[in-house]
N, C-alpha and C positions, 0 to 999 in steps of 0.2 A: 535828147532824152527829156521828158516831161521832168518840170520839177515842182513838186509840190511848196506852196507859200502857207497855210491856212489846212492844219489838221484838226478833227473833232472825233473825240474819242467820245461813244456814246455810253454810257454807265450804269449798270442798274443794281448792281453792288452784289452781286450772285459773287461766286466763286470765279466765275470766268473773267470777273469785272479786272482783276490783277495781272490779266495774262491782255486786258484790253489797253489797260494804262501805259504796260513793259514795250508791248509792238508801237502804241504811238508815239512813246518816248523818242523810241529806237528811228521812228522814219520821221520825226521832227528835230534830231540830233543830225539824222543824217542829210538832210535836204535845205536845214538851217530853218525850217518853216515856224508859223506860229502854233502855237498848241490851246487847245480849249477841250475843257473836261464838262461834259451834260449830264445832266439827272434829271428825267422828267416826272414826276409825283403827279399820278394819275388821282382822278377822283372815284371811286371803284364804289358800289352801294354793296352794303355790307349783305345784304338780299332783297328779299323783294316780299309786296306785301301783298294782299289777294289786287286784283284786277289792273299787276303792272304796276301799282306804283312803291315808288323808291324814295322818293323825297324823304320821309322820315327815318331812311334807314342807311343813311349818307352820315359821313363823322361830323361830329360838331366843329361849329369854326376853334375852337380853342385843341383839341386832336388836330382838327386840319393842319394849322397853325404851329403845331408840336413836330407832327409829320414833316413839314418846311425845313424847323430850325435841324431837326435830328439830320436831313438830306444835305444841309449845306455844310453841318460839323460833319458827317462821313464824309462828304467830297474832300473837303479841307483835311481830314487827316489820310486819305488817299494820295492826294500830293504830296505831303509831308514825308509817308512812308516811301513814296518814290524819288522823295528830295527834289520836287520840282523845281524851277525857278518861278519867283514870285508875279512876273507878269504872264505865268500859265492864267488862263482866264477861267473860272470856276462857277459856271452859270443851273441854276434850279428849277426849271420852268413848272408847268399846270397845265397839262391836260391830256390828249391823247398823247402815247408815245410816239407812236409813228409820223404824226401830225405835226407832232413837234422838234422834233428831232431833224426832218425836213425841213422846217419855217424856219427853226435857228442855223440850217447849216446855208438856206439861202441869205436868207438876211445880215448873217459873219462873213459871207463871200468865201465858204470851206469848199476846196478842192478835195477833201478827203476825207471819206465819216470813215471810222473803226468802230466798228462793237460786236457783239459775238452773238451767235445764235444760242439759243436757249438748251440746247441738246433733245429738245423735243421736235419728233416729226409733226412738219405738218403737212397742209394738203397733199396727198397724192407724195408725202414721204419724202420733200424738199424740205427746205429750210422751214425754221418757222413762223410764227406770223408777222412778227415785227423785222426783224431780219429782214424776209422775204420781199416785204412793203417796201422798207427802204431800198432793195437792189433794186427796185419794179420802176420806184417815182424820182429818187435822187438825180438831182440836177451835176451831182458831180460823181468821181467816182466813190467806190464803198467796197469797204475789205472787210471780210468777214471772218472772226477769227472762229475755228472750230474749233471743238469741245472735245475732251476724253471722254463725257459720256458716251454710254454705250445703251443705241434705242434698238429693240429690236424691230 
């Protein structure tokens, strides 16, 4: 039997994020592996202005900045509430999620991403898009927790 060393629970702090944290607990207790918790804080332009550009309507560095510290105190009281042990690794990246979420799980050497799909269908009424990214590209395997929503 496989055994997992090296779990990454991916986090985007939705409601589903508690049900992401409980399952990787559970299969980083169970296989004795190491545990690492992500949160990737995208950079999203708040809209858009005539002919495509965005630049002005991007958060300022001091919001960005804000956005950072508020991601790394939710990660930190996410462990807390699940009593983690203190060498759980609690990492905050920048940029695409999908993007990232893949770079940190090669470059930690993760056997095993957890994160949940959004409850929103997407293409063609599969998983959705970040989800789906990650089953498509992940160099290791990925467990995908589902959701009580209900899409029609």
């Amino acid at each position: 039997m496989y055994r997992y060393q090296h779990i990454l629970a991916a986090i985007d702090f939705a409601d589903t994020s508690h049900t992401v944290v409980q399952r990787a607990r559970e299969l980083t207790e169970h296989y004795d592996a190491r545990l690492s918790l992500l949160h990737v804080v995208e950079e999203i332009p708040l809209g858009a202005e005539p002919f495509g550009d965005t630049s002005s309507l991007l958060l300022t560095e001091e919001l960005h900045q804000q956005q950072l510290t508020a991601a790394k105190d939710d990660l930190q009281l996410l462990a807390l509430q699940f009593n983690l042990p203190l060498h759980v690794e609690q990492a905050v990246t920048e940029g695409f999620t999908t993007s990232s979420i893949l770079a940190f799980a090669e470059h930690k050497q993760v056997d095993l991403i957890v994160l949940a799909h959004s409850g929103k269908k997407g293409f063609l009424g599969f998983l959705g898009s970040t989800a789906d990214a990650v089953v498509k590209s992940a160099h290791c395997d990925v467990l995908v927790i589902r959701t009580k929503a209900t899409d029609s």
